[in-house]
Residue, then its C-alpha position, 0 to 999 in steps of 0.5 A: x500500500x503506498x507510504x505513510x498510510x495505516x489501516x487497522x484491519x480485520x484479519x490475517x489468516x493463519x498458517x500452517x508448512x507441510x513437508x513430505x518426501x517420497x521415493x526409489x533411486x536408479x541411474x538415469x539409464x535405467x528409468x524402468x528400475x525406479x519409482x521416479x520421485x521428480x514426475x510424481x512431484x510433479x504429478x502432485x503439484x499439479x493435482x493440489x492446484x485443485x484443492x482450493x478450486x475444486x474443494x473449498x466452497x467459493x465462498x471460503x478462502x483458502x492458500x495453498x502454495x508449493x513453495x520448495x520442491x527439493x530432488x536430486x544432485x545429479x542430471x543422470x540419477x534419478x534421486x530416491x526421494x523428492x521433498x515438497x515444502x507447501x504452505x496452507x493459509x485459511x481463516x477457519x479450523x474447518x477449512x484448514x482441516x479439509x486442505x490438510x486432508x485434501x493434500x494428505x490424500x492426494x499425496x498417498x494416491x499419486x503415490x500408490x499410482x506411481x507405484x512407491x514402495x513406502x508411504x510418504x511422510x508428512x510434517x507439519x510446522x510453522x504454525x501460525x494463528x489466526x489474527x482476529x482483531x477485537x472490533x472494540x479495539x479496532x473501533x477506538x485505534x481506527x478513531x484515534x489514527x483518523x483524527x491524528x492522521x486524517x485521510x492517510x488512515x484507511x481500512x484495509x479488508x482481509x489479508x492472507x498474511x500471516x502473524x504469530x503477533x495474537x499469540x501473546x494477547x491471546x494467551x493473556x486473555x486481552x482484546x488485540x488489533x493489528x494494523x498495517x503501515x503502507x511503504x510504496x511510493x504512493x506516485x508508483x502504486x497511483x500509476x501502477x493502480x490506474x493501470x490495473x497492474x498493482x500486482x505486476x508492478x508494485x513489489x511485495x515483502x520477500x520480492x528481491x525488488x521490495x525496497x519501502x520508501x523510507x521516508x515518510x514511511x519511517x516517520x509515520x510508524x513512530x509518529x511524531x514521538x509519542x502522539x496522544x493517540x498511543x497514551x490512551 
């Protein structure tokens, strides 16, 4: 979002990283003697692409993201095993469950289809709640930052970022909000906006190109000192 703008909002989703291997090794001259790791990864990245949009309902919202596919050293031997990272983000247990079930089952049938000797493993890690801001809280911090920053404080709806952030609120039974702070120069997301190319041309966190403008973004997140906002 472009700099200097913070928006209370509603919810991140929460998280969860799946990893699992399957296997049987061969020379890359003998194909016929191995269970070939590399095309049922593939067969499986392929297959989970329509968990989200052939399981979940339209009007959930479900992540499902290969992020690391790990196979081989070597061009001419086929590996034994194949890693697949995968990240699921949902905003209800429900929906988690079915994904996490969806992935688990289809894993296990290209497996049995391709033909594997052995069961695949799963592991599950990287777990992060969900972030439901309290609407009361939300109410008063959303005040607080229109009167203190006028227009430059907006809404923004439901994000699929993730926060372990709920954690400590939650743990001490207290009411929590969580807010953004915008770091795009407001010229370039502007244009990248009328063109309908936000996602293409405005760089996200973990982008090689991601570089938040540093001024006034800077000074809006500790601005200006202590404002009578934060003391309330």
């Amino acid at each position: 979002m472009p700099r200097g703008l913070l928006r209370p909002h509603r919810r991140t989703a929460g998280t969860g990283t799946l990893r699992h291997p399957a296997a049987a090794e061969a020379h890359g001259s003998r194909p016929q003697a191995a269970v070939d790791p590399v095309v049922l990864a593939a067969m499986i990245v392929v297959r989970l692409q329509t968990v989200v949009s052939r399981e979940v309902a339209p009007g959930e919202t479900a992540v499902l993201t290969v992020g690391s596919i790990q196979a081989g050293t070597k061009s001419n031997v086929i590996p034994d095993q194949a890693v697949l990272q995968l990240n699921v983000r949902t905003y209800t247990e429900a929906t988690r469950t079915l994904v996490l079930d969806a992935i688990r089952r289809i894993v296990r049938a290209e497996c049995e289809a391709s033909g594997c000797a052995k069961e695949p493993d799963f592991e599950l890690f990287d777990r992060f709640p969900l972030t439901d801001n309290d609407g009361a809280a939300t109410e008063r911090v959303a005040s607080a930052f229109t009167g203190f920053f006028g227009d430059r404080a907006t809404p923004v709806g439901q994000q699929s970022a993730s926060e372990d952030f709920s954690d400590i609120a939650t743990s001490l039974g207290a009411p929590y909000t969580y807010w953004f702070i915008g770091g795009i120069d407001p010229d370039s997301y502007d244009r990248a906006l009328q063109a309908g190319r936000v996602a293409q041309d405005v760089p996200v966190n973990h982008s090689a190109t991601f570089a938040p403008v540093v001024q006034p973004t800077l000074d809006t997140g500790r601005s200006p000192g202590r404002p009578p906002w934060w003391r309330r």
